[in-house]
N, C-alpha and C positions, 0 to 999 in steps of 0.2 A: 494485549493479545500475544504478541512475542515470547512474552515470559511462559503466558501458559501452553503456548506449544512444545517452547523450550525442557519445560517439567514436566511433558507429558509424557507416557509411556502407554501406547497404543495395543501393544500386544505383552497382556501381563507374562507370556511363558519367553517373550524374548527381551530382555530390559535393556538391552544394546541397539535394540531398534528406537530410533528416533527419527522425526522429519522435521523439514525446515518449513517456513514460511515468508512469504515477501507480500508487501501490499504498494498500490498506488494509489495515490489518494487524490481527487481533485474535486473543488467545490461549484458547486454552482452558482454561476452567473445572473446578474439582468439579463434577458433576451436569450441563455442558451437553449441550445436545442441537443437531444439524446444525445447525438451521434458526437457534437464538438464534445460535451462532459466523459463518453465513455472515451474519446483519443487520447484527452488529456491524461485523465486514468490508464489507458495503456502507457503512455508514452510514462508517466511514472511509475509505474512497475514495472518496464523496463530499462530507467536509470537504475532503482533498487537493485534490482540483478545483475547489472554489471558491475555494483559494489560488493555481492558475493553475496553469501546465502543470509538469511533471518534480518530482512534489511525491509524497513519504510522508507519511502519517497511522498514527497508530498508537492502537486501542481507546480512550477515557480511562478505560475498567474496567480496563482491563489492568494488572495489577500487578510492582511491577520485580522480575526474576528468579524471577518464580513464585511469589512469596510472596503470601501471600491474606490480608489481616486479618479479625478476628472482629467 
């Protein structure tokens, strides 16, 4: 997704126009509810942006491939 904002060119009459993009990414849990998954998602897209612009973050609960430890 990065790339293709990167390449993009919004307004074909201005090609010096570009915009950035940042995401936060968090997965869902056993038992979560809305509100915990969208904090987490905030809470990593605003570490993203304090890395500077066109930047992913992703949960650090989030576990790889879905796997959950005990």
């Amino acid at each position: 997704m990065l790339v293709a904002v990167r390449q993009s060119r919004p307004l074909a009459d201005h090609l010096s126009f570009r915009y950035s993009f940042s995401a936060g990414i968090a997965c869902v849990m056993s038992g979560d509810h809305a509100n915990n998954i969208y904090r987490r998602a905030d809470l990593a897209l605003y570490a993203a942006k304090m890395r500077g612009r066109d930047q992913i973050s992703i949960d650090p609960h989030a576990h790889p491939l879905g796997r959950q430890t005990s």
